[in-house]
N, C-alpha and C positions, 0 to 999 in steps of 0.2 A: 534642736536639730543637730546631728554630728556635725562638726565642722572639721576639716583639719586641713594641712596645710602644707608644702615644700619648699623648701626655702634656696635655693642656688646661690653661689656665687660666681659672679661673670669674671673670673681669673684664668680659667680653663674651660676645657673642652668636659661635655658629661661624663662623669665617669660610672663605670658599671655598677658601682655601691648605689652612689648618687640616686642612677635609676630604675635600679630596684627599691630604694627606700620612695621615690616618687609613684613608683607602682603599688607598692601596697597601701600607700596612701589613699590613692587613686581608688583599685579595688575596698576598701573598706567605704571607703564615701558611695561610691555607684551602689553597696550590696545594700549600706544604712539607710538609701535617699536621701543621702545630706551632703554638702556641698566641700569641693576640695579647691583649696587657693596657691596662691601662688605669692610667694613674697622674695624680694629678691635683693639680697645682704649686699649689696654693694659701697660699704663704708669704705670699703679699702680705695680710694679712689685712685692711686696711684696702678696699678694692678689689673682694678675692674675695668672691662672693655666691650663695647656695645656688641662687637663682633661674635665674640663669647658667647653674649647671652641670646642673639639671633642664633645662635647653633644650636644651645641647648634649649630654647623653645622648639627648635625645626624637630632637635630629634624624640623630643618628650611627643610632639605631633607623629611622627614616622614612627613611632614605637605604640602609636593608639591610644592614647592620652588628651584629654580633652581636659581644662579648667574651668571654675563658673566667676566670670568678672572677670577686672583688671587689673594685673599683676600690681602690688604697692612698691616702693623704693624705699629701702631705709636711708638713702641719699637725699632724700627730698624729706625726713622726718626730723634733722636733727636736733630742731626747733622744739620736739614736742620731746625728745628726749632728755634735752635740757631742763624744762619746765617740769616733768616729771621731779626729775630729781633735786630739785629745788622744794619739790612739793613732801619731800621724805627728809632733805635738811631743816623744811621748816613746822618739821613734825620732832625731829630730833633724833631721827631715827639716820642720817645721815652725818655727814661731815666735808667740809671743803680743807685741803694739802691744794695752796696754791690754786691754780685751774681748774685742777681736778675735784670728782666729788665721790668718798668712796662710802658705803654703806657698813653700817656697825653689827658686825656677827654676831649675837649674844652667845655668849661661852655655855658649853653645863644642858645642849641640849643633843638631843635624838632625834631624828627624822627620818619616820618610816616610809618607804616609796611604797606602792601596792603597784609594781610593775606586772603590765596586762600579759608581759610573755615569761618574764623572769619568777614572779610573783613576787613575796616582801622581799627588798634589799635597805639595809638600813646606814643611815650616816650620823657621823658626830661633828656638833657645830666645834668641837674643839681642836676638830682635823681641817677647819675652812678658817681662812685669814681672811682678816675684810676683804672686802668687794669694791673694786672700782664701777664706778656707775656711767661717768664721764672723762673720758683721760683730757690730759692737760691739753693736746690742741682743740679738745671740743668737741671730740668723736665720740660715739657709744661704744661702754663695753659691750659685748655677744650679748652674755649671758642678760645683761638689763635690757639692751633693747629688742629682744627675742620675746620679753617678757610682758614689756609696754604694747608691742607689735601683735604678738598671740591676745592680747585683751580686745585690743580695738577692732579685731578681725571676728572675734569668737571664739575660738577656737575652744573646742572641744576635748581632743584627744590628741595629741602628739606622737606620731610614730616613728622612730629614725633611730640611728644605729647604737652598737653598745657604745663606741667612742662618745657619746656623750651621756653614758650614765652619770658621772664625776660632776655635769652639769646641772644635771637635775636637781641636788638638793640647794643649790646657790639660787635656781629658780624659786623656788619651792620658795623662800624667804622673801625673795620678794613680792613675790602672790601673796603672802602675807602681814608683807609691811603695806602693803594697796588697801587691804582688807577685801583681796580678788577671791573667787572660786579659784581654785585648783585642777588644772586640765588634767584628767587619763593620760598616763605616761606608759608605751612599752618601747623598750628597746630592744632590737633587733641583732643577733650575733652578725660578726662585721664576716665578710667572702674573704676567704683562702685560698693560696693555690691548693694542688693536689698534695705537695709534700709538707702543708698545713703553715707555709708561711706565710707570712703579707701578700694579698696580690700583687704582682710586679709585671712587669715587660715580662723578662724572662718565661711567665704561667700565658702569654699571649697577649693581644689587646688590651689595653684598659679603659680604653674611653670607645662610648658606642660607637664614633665615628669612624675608628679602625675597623668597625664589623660591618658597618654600612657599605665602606671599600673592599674588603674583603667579598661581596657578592654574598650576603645573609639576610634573610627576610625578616623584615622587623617583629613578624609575629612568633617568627623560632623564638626569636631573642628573647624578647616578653616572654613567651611562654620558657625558657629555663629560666629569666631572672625570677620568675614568682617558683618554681621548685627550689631554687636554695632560701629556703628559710618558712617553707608551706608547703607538705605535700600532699594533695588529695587524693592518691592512691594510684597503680598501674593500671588502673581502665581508666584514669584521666589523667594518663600523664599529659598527652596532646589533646591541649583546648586552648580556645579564645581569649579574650581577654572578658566579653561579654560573660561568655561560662562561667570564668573564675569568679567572675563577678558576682554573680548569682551560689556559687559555693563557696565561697571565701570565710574563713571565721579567723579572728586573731587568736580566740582558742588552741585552734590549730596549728598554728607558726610553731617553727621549731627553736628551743632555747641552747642550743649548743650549732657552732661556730659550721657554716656550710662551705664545704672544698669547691670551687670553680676548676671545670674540669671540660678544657677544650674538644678532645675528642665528643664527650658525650653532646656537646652545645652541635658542634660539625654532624655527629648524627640526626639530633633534632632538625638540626635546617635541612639535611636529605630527607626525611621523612615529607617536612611540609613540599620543601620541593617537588616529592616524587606527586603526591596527593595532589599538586598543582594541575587544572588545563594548562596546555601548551600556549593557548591564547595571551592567558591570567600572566605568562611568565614573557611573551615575549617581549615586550617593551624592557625588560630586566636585561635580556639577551641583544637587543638591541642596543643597549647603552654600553655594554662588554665589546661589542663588534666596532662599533664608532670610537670608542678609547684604545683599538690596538689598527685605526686608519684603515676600517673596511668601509668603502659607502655605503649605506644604508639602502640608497635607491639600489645599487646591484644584486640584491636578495630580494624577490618579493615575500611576501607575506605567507603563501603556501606552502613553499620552499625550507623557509627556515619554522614553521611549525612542524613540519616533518622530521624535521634535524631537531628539534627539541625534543618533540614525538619522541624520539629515537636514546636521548641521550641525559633527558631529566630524572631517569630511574638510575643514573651512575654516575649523577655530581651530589656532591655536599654545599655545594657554593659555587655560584653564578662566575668565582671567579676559575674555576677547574672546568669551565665547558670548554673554552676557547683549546686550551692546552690537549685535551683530549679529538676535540672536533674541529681543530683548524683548517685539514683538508679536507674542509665540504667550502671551503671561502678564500681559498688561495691554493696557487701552485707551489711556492716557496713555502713549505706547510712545514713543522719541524717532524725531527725523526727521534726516535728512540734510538739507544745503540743496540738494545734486542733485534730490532727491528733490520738495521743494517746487516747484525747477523746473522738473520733468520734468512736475507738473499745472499749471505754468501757463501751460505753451506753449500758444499757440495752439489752439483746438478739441479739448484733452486734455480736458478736464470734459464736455462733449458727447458724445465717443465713449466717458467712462468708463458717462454714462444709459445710452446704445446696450447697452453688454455687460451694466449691469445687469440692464436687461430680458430678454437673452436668455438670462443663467446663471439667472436664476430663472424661467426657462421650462425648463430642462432636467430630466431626470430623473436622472440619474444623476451624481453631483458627485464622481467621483474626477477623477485627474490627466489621464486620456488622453481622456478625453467632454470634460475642460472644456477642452485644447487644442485638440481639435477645434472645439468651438463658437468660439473666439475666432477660430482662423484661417479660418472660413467666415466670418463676420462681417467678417473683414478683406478679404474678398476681394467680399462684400457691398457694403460700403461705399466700393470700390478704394483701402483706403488698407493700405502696408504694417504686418504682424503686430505689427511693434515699434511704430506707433504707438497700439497697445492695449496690449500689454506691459508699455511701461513705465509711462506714468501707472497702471495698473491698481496692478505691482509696488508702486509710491510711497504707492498709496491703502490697503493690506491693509499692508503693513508699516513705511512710512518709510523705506524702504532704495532702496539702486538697485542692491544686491549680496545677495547670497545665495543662499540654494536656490532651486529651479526655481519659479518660478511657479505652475505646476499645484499641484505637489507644496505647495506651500502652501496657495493655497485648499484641496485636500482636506484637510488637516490641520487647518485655523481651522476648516473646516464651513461651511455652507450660510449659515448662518441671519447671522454673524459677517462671515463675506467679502462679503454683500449690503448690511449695514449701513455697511461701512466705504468701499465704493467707491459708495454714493447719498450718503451724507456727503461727497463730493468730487465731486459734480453742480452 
């Protein structure tokens, strides 16, 4: 059965490599029927912190990732790490320097990888100096206990980034001093920014939990972290995780280095958002209104699906609703400075009195009565639609973008939309 496996360390927060290398993991085990693990390097114990590693489970869970079993500790193994390499000193194939116990490279050989993304990459045992097995206070080297740890688990196939090619053949040696199989090795080109350097702060976020906050849906996410380094084509750029699942091939992975590229991720999460019910989203929009101190009870539920209704097909991110639609949930709403100058043009407060008088002369305050009355009014007064439009827009919301105009008055109501544009007379 495929096995493979993820390995974290609880020193940080996930980072975007991280969990993109967990997802194709992920995806390859769901498409095989074969099981994916979870092990969790936490040797460094000065460092590793439980809080950590409750984040990076919460967000491997929030990103649609599921594990089979219970995570191992290489904290709680060191025991068998030890015994291991006792068991290759007393084959001769190691050596004890004090405390420590380092492993004997034999000189004069070649080792071919058959990498499942790169294909052959080849190394020289006379470019690798022994190998530490066990350093002097007693802790395992990576590279060994990655190796004793992949055996007892199963592991099948290994999948994770180019940064540990250099690793692979120091494994490799010792799956052969065990007299082990030898696991499927591909490694995967590491994410770039745009201008093709290291990802950094600077290219945006790096750890999922900056996108989590940012107001971004775990399935956008997922879905661009499996496009850089797998693409299944422009009629599936937007899928599942389940989808990917069922098309996914390592075949397919790409072997040259993939740009992370914010704008296009901020697209995908508009796409999924727009595609969202208002329903599906509000509890999303709810948690945005409560973190900038709106009560929650003073919105019912019809109310603010109508303002999502209104306002999901022109955000990227849960966190640009507020900024654009704050005055449907406050009177201290912020302004744009278009917006200030759009009332102070010329004769804009004059014609805002004019429409006052005539919306609160009408009977009927939905969208389609009040566009009507405003462009009779305009044609009343010969002056063009847009010169009531906009300062009106500026007076009801502070904006000089968003939903339709109508479509706002009727949703503020009657009583709300007469107060805010005579306040601007």
């Amino acid at each position: 059965m495929v096995t493979v496996r993820f390995a974290p360390s609880p020193t940080g927060f996930l980072h975007l490599g991280s969990a993109r290398t967990a997802l194709f993991n992920w995806l390859f085990a769901r498409r095989e029927g074969g099981r994916f693990l979870l092990r969790i390097e936490d040797t460094d114990r000065k460092r590793s912190d439980k809080k950590f590693l409750e984040e990076i489970l919460r967000d491997m869970r929030w990103l649609g990732m599921d594990w089979d079993g219970e995570p191992i500790f290489q904290s709680d193994r060191f025991d068998v790490y030890r015994r291991a390499a006792e068991e290759l000193v007393a084959a001769g194939k190691a050596y004890r320097e004090g405390e420590a116990v380092l492993f004997r490279v034999e000189p004069g050989r070649t080792i071919v990888v058959e990498d499942m993304i790169h294909g052959p990459i080849t190394f020289r045992t006379n470019d690798i100096k022994d190998q530490v097995l066990v350093k002097s206070d007693g802790s395992p080297a990576y590279n060994f206990s990655c190796v004793v740890d992949d055996d007892f688990l199963g592991i099948t196939h290994i999948l994770r980034g180019d940064d540990h090619v250099s690793n692979t053949p120091k494994q490799i040696l010792f799956y052969e001093a065990f007299g082990l199989p030898v696991p499927c090795f591909g490694h995967m080109p590491l994410i770039l920014g745009v201008d093709g350097a290291k990802l950094s702060k600077r290219h945006g976020g790096v750890a999922v939990e900056e996108y989590k906050r940012e107001g971004y849906l775990p399935e956008a996410l997922a879905n661009y972290l499996i496009l850089l380094g797998w693409y299944p084509g422009e009629e599936h750029e937007i899928l599942s995780l389940d989808e990917a699942a069922r098309m996914f091939s390592i075949k397919a992975m790409n072997d040259v280095q993939a740009k992370f590229d914010s704008q296009k991720l901020k697209w995908l999460n508009g796409e999924y958002i727009m595609r969202r019910a208002a329903a599906v989203l509000l509890p999303d929009i709810r948690d945005r209104l409560a973190g900038a101190g709106l009560a929650a009870a003073d919105f019912p539920d019809d109310y603010l699906l109508k303002v999502i209704e209104l306002y999901k097909i022109r955000i990227k991110t849960f966190n640009e609703f507020l900024p654009l639609a704050d005055f449907f949930f406050r009177e201290n709403f912020l302004w744009e400075e278009d917006a200030r100058a759009a009332l102070e043009k010329e004769g804009s407060r004059a014609l805002l009195a004019s429409l006052a008088a005539r919306l609160e002369a009408i009977p009927d305050f939905r969208h389609d009565a009040l566009e009507a009355a405003v462009r009779d009014l305009a044609a009343e007064l010969k002056v063009k639609a847009a010169a009531l439009i906009h300062p009106a827009r500026a007076a009801v919301s502070g904006k000089t973008r968003g939903a339709g105009l109508f479509e706002i008055m009727e949703l503020l109501g009657r009583e709300p939309t007469l107060a805010r544009l005579k306040r601007q007379t």
